[in-house]
Each structure stands twice: as structure tokens, then as C-alpha cells.
C-alpha positions as a Python dict, from the first residue, in 0.01 Angstrom:
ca = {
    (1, 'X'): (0, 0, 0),
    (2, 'X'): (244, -28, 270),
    (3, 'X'): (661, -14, 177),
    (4, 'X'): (796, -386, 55),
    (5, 'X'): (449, -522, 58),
    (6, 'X'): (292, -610, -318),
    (7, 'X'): (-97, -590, -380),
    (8, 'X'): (-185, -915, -524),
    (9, 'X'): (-528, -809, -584),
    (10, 'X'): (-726, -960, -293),
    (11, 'X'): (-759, -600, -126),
    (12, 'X'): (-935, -526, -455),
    (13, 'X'): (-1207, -786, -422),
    (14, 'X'): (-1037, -1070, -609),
    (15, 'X'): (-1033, -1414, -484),
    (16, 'X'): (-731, -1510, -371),
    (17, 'X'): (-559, -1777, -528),
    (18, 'X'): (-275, -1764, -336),
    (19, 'X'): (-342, -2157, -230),
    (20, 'X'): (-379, -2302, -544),
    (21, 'X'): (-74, -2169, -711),
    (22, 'X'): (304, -2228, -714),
    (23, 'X'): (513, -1983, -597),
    (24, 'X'): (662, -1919, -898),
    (25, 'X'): (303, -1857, -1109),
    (26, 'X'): (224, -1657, -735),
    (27, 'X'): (519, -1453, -820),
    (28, 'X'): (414, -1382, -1200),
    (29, 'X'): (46, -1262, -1075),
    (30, 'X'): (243, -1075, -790),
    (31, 'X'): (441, -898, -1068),
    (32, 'X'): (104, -855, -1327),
    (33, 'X'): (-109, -670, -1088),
    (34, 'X'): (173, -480, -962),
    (35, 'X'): (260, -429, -1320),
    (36, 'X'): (-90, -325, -1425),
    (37, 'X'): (-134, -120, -1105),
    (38, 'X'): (-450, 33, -1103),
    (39, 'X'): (-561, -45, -1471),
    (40, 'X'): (-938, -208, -1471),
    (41, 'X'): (-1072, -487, -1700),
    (42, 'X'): (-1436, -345, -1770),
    (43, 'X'): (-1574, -275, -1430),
    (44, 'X'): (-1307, -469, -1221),
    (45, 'X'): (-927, -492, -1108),
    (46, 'X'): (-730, -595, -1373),
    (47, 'X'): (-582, -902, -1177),
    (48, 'X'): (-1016, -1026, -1244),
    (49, 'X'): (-913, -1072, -1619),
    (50, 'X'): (-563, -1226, -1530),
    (51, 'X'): (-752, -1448, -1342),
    (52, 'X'): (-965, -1565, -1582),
    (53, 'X'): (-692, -1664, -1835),
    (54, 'X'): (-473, -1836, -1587),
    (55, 'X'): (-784, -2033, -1486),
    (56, 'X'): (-801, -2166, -1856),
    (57, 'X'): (-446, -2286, -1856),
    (58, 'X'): (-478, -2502, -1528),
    (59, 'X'): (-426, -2785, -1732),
    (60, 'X'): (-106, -2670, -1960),
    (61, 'X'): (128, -2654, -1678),
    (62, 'X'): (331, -2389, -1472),
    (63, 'X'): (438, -2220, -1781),
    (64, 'X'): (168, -2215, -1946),
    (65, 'X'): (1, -1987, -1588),
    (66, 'X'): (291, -1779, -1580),
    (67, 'X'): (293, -1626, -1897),
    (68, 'X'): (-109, -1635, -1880),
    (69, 'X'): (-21, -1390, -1593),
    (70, 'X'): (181, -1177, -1765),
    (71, 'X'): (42, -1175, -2127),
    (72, 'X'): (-47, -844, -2097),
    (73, 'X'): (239, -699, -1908),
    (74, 'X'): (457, -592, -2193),
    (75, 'X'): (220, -454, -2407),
    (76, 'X'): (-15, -245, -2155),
    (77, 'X'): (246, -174, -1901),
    (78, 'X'): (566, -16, -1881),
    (79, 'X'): (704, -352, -1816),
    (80, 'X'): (988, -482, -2127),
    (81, 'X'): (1038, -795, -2231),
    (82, 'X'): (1400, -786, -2097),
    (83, 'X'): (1225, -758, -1774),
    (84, 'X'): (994, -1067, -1797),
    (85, 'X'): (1328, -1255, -1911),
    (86, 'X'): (1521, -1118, -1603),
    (87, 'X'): (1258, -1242, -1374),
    (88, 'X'): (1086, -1574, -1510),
    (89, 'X'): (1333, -1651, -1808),
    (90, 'X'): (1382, -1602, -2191),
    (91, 'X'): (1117, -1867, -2217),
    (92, 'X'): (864, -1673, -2048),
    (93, 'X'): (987, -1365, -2195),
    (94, 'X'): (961, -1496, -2569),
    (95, 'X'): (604, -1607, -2526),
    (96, 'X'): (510, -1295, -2318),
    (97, 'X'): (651, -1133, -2641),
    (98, 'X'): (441, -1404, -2902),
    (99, 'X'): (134, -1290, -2737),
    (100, 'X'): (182, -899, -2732),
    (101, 'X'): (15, -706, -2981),
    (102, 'X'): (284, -541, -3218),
    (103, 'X'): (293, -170, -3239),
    (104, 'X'): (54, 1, -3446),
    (105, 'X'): (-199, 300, -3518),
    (106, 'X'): (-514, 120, -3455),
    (107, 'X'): (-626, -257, -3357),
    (108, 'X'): (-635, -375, -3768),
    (109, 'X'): (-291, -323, -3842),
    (110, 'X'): (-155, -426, -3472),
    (111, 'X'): (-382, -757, -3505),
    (112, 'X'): (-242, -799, -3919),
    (113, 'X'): (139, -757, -3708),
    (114, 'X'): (77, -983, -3414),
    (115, 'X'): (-114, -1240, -3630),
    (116, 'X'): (154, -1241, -3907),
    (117, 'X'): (389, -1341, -3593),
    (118, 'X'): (159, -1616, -3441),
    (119, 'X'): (162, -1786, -3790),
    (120, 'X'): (544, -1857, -3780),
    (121, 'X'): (545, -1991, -3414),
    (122, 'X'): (636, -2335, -3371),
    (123, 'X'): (805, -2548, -3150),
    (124, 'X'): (786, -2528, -2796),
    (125, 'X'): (727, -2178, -2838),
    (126, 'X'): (379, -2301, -2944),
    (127, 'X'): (304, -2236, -2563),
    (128, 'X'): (254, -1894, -2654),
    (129, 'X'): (-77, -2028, -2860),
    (130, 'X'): (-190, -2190, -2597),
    (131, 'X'): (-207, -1856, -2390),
    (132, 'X'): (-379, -1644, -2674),
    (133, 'X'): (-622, -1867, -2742),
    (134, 'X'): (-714, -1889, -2356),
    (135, 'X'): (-697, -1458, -2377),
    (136, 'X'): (-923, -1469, -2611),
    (137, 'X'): (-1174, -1737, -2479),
    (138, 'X'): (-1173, -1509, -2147),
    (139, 'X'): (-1201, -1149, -2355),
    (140, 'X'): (-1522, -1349, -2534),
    (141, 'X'): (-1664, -1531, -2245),
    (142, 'X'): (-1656, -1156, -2080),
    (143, 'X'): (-1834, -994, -2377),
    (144, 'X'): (-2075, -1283, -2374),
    (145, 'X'): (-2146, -1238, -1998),
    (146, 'X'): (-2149, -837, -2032),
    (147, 'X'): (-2356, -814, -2350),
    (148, 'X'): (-2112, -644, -2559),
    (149, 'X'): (-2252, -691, -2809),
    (150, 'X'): (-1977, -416, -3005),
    (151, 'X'): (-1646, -605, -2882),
    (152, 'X'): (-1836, -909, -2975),
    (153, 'X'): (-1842, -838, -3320),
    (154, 'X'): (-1514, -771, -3389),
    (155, 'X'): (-1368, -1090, -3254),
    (156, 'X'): (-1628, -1260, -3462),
    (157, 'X'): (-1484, -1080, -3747),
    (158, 'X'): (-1108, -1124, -3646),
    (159, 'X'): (-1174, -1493, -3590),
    (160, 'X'): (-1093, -1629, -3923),
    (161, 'X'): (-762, -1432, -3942),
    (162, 'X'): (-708, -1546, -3624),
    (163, 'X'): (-803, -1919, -3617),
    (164, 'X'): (-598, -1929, -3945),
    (165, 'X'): (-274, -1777, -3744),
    (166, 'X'): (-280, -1915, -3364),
    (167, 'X'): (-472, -2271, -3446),
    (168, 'X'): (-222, -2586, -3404),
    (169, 'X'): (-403, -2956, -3448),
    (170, 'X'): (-448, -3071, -3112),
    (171, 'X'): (-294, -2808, -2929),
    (172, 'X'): (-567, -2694, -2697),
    (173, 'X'): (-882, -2800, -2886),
    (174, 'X'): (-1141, -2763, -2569),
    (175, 'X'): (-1015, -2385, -2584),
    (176, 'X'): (-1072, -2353, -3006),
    (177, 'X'): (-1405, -2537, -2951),
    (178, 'X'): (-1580, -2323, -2682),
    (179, 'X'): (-1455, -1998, -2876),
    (180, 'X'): (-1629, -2173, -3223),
    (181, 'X'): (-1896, -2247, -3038),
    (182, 'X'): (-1918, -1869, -2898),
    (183, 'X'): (-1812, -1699, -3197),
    (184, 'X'): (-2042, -1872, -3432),
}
């Protein structure tokens, strides 16, 4: 990578998506896969997953994409919250934080946290929602496509505690219907 020049993934193999975004969600993928660095999603660059999710939210708006970008960023990255909300906003930066597991000594009791959290949000903060449930739909679509059948399981067994915490009425049913439908 040259000085002053940011990998936004395409040298990697992903699409690029450059065209069909604003330049501020251009600037939040910019920041995720610089962010994430060399970190992989299964098989692929990172940025493939990112992708995915921001894909899902075309229809929620430029919010919506930019924290879909960088959902991950605080809690697989270096990156703090404080610097989310420097860059995009304390908007951003609270949902960025909704949507990050809470610290913990193994996935049950960092899910029991994070869920816990999701339950309170409301508000235009229910953004946030909107963006896990899309993370998930892409995490399950991927073990779908992949046959993991392992990673499969658990969010089938999460998705109860999870429905019950990050579901709003009419908030993004076509997302909460293709994960039912999916999950069993």
C-alpha cells in the first residue's frame, strides 16, 4: 500500500462499490477495511462481509450503510467508539456501540450483555436494530451458502434470545422474515 493511499478492498478481489455509494458511506468502508486491515471473513477480505451487510441496508438510508460499515470496527479492531464519533458523529458512534458485542469470556455471556442492551434501545437509536438484524441475515446467509452447518446451529439457538431483544414491529420485517425463514 503506497503512503496517503487507503485500500478499499478492490485490490483484494472485492467489487468495487465505489459508484454506488455516497462519499460519506465511501468514507465509512474506506475507514472499515482500513480498520480491519488484513482480518478475513471465512475465506475472503473482510471488506466481502462488510459488503454484504451494507448491501442489506440499501433501503434504510445513508446511516443506516455507514454504521453497516463499521459495525464491526469497535469491537474487532483497535478502533474506539470516540473514534467513530470523531469521524461520522455521536450518532454513528452510539449505534456502532448498540451493535458491538459487550466484553466477555466467551460468546454466551457477551451475547446475554449485548442482547440485554438491544432490549432497551429505542428511539431513533432503533437504527442500530436495523444493522444487527442485517449482520446477522449476512453471518446466516454465509453459513447457509458455506454449509456450516456448526455456526448454523448456534444462531438457531441464539435466535429466540435474540428475536426477543433486537425485534421492533415493522422495523425491517423483510430482514426478520428471511432470517425466520433460514433459521427455522
Amino acid at each position: 500500500m503506497q503512503s496517503g493511499h487507503v485500500d478499499t478492498g478492490n485490490s483484494l478481489g472485492a467489487r468495487n462499490k465505489a459508484a454506488d455509494l455516497s462519499s460519506r458511506v465511501e468514507q465509512a468502508r474506506a475507514f472499515a477495511v482500513q480498520a480491519h486491515g488484513g482480518q478475513m471473513y471465512g475465506d475472503k477480505p473482510y471488506v466481502f462481509h462488510l459488503d454484504q451487510v451494507v448491501d442489506l441496508l440499501e433501503n434504510y438510508g445513508e446511516d443506516a450503510q455507514v454504521v453497516g460499515y463499521l459495525h464491526d470496527a469497535v469491537e474487532d479492531t483497535p478502533v474506539t467508539v470516540e473514534e467513530v464519533a470523531l469521524k461520522f458523529g455521536r450518532f454513528i458512534a452510539d449505534c456502532v456501540d448498540l451493535v458491538s458485542d459487550s466484553p466477555g469470556p466467551d460468546r454466551k455471556s457477551r451475547k446475554a450483555k449485548t442482547y440485554a442492551r438491544l432490549a432497551k434501545v429505542q428511539g431513533k437509536n432503533e437504527l442500530a436494530l436495523i444493522v444487527k438484524a442485517a449482520d446477522r441475515l449476512a453471518n446466516v446467509r454465509s453459513c447457509v451458502s458455506e454449509n456450516n452447518r456448526k455456526l448454523l446451529g448456534v444462531y438457531k439457538q441464539e435466535q429466540p434470545v435474540f428475536f426477543r431483544a433486537a425485534y421492533r414491529p415493522g422495523l425491517c420485517e423483510e430482514l426478520w422474515q428471511e432470517l425466520r425463514q433460514l433459521l427455522g
